[in-house]
N, C-alpha and C positions, 0 to 999 in steps of 0.2 A: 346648669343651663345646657351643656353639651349630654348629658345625660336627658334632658326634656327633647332637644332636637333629636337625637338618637331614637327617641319613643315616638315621636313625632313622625320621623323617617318611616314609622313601620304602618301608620296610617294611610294607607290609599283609598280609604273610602271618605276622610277628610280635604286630604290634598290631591292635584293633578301630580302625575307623574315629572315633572320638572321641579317641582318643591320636595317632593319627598328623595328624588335624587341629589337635590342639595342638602336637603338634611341628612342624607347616608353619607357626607362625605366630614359630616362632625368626626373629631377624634378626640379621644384625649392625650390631653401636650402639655404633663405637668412634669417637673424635674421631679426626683424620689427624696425620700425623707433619709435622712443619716442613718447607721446601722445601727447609734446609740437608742433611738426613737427604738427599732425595731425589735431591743432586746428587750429594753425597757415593759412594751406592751405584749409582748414573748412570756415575758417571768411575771406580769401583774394578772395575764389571762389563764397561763398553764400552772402557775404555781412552784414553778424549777426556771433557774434560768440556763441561757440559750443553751449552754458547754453542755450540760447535763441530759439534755433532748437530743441531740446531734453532735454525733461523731464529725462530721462538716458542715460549713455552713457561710455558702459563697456572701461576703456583704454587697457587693454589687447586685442591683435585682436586676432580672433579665427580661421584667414588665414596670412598665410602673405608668398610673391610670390615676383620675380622681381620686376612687375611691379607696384606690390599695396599690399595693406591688408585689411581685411573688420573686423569690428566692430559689434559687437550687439549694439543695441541702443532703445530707446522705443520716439516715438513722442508725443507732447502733450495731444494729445488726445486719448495715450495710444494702440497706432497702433505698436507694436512690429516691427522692422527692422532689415535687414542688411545696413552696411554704408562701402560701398567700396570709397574706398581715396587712390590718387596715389602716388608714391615714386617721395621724392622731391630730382628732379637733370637729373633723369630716362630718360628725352626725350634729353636733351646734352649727354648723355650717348649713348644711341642706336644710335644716329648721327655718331657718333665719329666711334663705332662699325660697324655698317653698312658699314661706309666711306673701313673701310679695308676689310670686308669682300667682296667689290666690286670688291677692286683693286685686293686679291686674283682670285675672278672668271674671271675676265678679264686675268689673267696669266694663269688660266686652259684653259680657252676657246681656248685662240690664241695658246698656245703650246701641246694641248694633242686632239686626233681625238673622245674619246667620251664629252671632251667637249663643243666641237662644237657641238656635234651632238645633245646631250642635252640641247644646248640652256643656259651654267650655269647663265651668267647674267642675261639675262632675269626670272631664276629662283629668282634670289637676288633681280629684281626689283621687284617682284611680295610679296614674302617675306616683302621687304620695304612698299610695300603700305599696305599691310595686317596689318604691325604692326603698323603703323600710325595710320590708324584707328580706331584698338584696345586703344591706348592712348586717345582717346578720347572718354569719358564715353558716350557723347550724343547717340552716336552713336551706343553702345552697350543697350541706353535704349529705343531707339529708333527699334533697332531690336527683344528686348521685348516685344513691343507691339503688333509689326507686327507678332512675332508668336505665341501670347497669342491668338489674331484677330483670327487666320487659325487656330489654334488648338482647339477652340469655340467649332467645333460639335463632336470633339472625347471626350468622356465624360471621359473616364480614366485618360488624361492627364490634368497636370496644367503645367502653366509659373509664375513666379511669376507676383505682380502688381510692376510699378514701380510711385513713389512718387516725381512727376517732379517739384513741388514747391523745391525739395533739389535734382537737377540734376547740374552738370557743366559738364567742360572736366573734373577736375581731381574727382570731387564728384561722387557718384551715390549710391542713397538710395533706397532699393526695400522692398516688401514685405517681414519677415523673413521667412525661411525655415525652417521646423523640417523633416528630411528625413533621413534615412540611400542608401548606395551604392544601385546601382539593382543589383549588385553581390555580399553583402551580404547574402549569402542564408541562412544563422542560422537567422540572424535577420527576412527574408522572413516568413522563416517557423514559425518561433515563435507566430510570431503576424496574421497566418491564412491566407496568404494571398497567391492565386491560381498560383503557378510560370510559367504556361501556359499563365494562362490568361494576364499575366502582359509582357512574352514575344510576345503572339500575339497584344497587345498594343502598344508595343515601334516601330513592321514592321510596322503595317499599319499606325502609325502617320510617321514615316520615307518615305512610301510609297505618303503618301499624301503629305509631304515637295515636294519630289522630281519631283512626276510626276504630280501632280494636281498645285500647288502653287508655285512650282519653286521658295520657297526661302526656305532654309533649313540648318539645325543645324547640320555644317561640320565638328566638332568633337565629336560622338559622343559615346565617353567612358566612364568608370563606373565611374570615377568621376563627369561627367557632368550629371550624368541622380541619380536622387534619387527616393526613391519609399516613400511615405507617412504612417508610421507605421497605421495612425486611419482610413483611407479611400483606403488605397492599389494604391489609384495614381501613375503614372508615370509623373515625376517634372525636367523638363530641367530647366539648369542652365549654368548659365557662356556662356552669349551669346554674346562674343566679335566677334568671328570668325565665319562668317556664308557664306550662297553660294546662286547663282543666278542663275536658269540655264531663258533660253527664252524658248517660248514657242516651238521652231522647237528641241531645245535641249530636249526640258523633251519628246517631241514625237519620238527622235531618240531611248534614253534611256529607255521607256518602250519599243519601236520594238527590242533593242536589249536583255533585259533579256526574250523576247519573244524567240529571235533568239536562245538563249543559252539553254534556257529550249528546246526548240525544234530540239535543235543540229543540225542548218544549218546554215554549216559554209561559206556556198556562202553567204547568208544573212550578217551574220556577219560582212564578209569582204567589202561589199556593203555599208552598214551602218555606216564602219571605213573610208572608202576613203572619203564620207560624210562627215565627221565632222571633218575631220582630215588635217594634213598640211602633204605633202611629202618633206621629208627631205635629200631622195636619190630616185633612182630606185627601183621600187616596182617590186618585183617579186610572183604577185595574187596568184599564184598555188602554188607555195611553203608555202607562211605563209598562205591560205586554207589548206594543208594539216597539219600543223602543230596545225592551231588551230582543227583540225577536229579532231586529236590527242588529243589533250587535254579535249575535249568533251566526248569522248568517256571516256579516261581514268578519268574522276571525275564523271560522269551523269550515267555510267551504271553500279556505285552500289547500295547498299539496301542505305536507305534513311537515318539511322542513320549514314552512312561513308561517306555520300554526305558533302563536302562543298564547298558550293559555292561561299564562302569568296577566299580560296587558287586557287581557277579557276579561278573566276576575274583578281588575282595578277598575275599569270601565264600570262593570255591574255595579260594584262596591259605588261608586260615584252616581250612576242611575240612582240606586237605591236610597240616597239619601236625599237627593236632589227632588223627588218624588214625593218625601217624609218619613221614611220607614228606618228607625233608629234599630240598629243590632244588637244584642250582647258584646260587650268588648272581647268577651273569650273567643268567640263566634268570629267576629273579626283581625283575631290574633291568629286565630287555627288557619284563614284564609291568608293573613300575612306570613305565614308560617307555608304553607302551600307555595305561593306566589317564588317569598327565594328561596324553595327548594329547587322550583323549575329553572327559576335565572343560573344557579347552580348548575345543577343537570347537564342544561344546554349548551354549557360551556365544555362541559368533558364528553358529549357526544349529540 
């Protein structure tokens, strides 16, 4: 359930900005499993147990979350790690969970008008796959790789490596991290390092996920992003949940922060009926005028009261309030957008 609010938190085209800031403030607040647990599914996944994989191997974990806890560790040949290991029982559990959260959205859906119009189960399916695949580590080291690969030419950025000789589902061993928050700024400033410079870092690798490489790091909040105290890098982490757009997608989505920056809202609306599903009767002139509205009122002030995070959400809520259902990627890439800027704004 703290995991559905979390997913929940990243929809602003569902909820007003006061619901989905209560749901960014979900955490996970679970005690950690024993070390015996940890070896146990250590030696059932990798095949050796723990001694034999690592020269060290802190039992204390220095996370520990619903669905796992990570470890420090050091490998034989003295390679420092993190050792993410997942909670035993966890995937009968989310089954079980899910099962009712279905049968809930299926009673909103069929008895209340916004949540047909929302589509709630489909939201629940989507949710379910999302966290399926989260449960499976492969797949989170696998999307490692792919954006260590794309993040190659941006020189400020790192991904970690990940150490696939100790990969399974429930394993995943990666390179260790020494980072603080990017919104740490006492710790920024301390250690010298340019809070500009690191927020025009975090847009244009954000900028190149989305519109160049269409595979992109879909939550991406101050706890996923660290900055490197010795070298001032910018360090994604925690990449279970990621986004895909096509390539007709990532070309809609640069014409429309084109459209927006250049406040045409015929454009705008053009480039929505596109991508979009109608879910009632569209009435063009009205939601034009409203987004037309809304361009005005956030784009024609001085630039430090511009944001362009709360205009997206605003559009995002026009849009649906209208009829016009999005692609959830579509909508993931804009909440991907939105807290880059929240981000940003904060280191400069």
């Amino acid at each position: 359930y703290v995991k559905l609010g979390q997913i929940l938190s990243s929809r602003a085209d569902l909820f007003d900005p006061e619901w989905t800031t209560e749901f960014s403030r979900l955490h996970d607040d679970v005690p950690p499993f024993p070390i015996d647990q940890v070896q146990n599914i250590i030696q059932a996944d990798l095949g050796r147990p723990l001694e034999e994989i690592f020269q060290e191997f802190d039992p204390k974990p220095v996370a520990a979350a619903s669905l796992g806890q990570v470890h420090r560790a050091v490998l034989f040949n003295l390679q420092p790690v993190m050792v993410k290991v997942q909670r035993p029982g966890i995937r009968l559990q989310i089954q079980s969970d899910i099962e009712i959260i279905r049968q809930i959205a299926r009673q909103i859906e069929n008895r209340t008008a916004w949540g047909k119009r929302y589509g709630m189960t489909s939201i629940v399916e989507e949710f379910s796959l999302t966290l399926n695949e989260e449960l499976d580590y492969r797949n989170e080291a696998v999307n490692t790789d792919r954006l260590r690969r794309n993040m190659a030419n941006q020189g400020g950025v790192h991904v970690p490596f990940v150490y696939w000789d100790y990969v399974s589902g429930h394993v995943l061993t990666m390179e260790a991290i020494n980072g603080f928050k990017i919104n740490d700024l006492a710790s920024i400033e301390a250690a010298g390092i340019d809070r500009a410079a690191v927020a025009d870092t975090l847009i244009r690798s954000i900028f190149q996920q989305l519109l160049l490489d269409g595979f992109y790091h879909a939550d991406p909040h101050p706890g996923n992003l660290l900055i490197d105290p010795s070298t001032g890098k910018l360090i994604y982490i925690d990449l279970g949940m990621m986004g895909s757009l096509l390539p007709e997608q990532r070309q809609i989505l640069g014409e429309m922060v084109n459209a927006i920056l250049n406040q045409d809202s015929l454009e705008i609306v053009r480039l929505l009926l596109a991508i979009g599903k109608t879910i009632k009767p569209i009435n063009e002139t009205r939601m034009r005028r409203e987004i037309d509205h809304l361009l005005h009122r956030y784009l024609e002030a001085t630039l430090d009261q511009i944001s362009f995070s709360n205009l997206l959400s605003e559009i995002l809520s026009t849009i649906y309030k209208n009829g016009i259902q999005l692609p959830s990627e579509f909508v993931l890439a804009l909440k991907a957008l939105i807290q880059g800027e929240d981000v940003a704004l904060q280191l400069d």
